[in-house]
C-alpha positions, 0 to 999 in steps of 0.5 A, spaced: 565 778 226 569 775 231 577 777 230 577 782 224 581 785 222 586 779 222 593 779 219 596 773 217 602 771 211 603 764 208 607 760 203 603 759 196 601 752 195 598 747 190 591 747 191 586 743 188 587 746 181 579 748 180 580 754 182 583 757 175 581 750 171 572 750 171 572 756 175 575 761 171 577 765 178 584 763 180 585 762 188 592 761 192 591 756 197 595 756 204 598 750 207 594 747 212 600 750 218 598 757 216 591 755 215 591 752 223 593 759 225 587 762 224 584 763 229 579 758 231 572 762 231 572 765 225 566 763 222 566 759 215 564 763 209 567 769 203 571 775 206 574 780 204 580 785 204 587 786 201 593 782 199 600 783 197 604 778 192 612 777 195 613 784 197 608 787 190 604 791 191 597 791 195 591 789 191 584 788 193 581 780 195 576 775 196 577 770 201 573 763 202 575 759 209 570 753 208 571 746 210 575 742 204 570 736 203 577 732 200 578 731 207 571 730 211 571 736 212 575 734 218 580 741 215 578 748 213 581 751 207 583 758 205 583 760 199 585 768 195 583 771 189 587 777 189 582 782 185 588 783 180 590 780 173 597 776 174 601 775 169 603 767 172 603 762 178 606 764 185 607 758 187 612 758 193 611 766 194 609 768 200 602 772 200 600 777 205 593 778 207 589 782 211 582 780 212 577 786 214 570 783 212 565 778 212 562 778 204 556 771 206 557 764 210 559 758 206 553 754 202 553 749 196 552 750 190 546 746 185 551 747 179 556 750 177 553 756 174 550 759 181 558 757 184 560 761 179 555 767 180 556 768 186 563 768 185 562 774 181 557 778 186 562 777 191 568 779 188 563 786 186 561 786 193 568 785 195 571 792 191 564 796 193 567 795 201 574 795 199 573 803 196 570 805 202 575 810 205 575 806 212 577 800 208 582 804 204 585 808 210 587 800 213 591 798 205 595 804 207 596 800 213 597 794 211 603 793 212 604 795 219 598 790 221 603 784 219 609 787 222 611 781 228 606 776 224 611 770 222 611 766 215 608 759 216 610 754 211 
């Protein structure tokens, strides 16, 4: 799948709220500057991988890129959720991920109950991969992949 693994750091922003509200899946959004450095041909779709909070501890995620019908579609989102109970917000931390695997390609959804399905199937498929132990050996290599990668705000 194209340039995997892939390192990348950003500042946490606001999303559009849905995550957390009508999905009952809390994502951290990154800004659009971060979001333009993924590399070009990485395809749309769920992903996963792990994810550190600050300098937190590393924890498994599921990522989405998909293009945000907000804006056309003309911009591709990033969304995290990180596999891991919280106990607040982390806006305006910096959230450090690896992206390993790819999970599925990007579809629509005809409810919000086949959304929320799916959700789940991916986040189980995620921690299956992520227990593997040549998945495991690169949490232990986490941060030596983002070594030299700068923070974009």
């Amino acid at each position: 799948m194209g340039p995997l693994p892939f390192a990348c750091r950003g500042e946490v922003v606001r999303g559009f709220g849905r995550g957390s509200r009508q999905l009952g899946v809390p994502t951290a959004n990154f800004s659009d500057q971060v979001v333009e450095s993924f590399p070009s041909d990485i395809p749309t779709g769920v992903y996963y991988g792990w994810a550190s909070v600050g300098n937190g501890d590393v924890h498994k995620m599921v990522l989405s890129i998909g293009w945000n019908p907000f804006y056309k579609n003309i911009k591709k989102s990033v969304e995290t959720h990180i596999i891991h109970n919280f106990k607040e917000d982390f806006y305006g931390e910096i959230l450090s991920v690896v992206v390993i695997g790819y999970i599925r390609s990007e579809k629509n959804f005809n409810s919000l109950e086949a959304l929320i399905s799916a959700i789940k199937e991916d986040i189980e498929e995620a921690k299956r991969q992520l227990d593997l132990p040549e998945h495991l050996k690169l949490k232990d290599d986490f941060f030596h992949l983002l070594e030299g990668k700068i923070v974009n705000h």
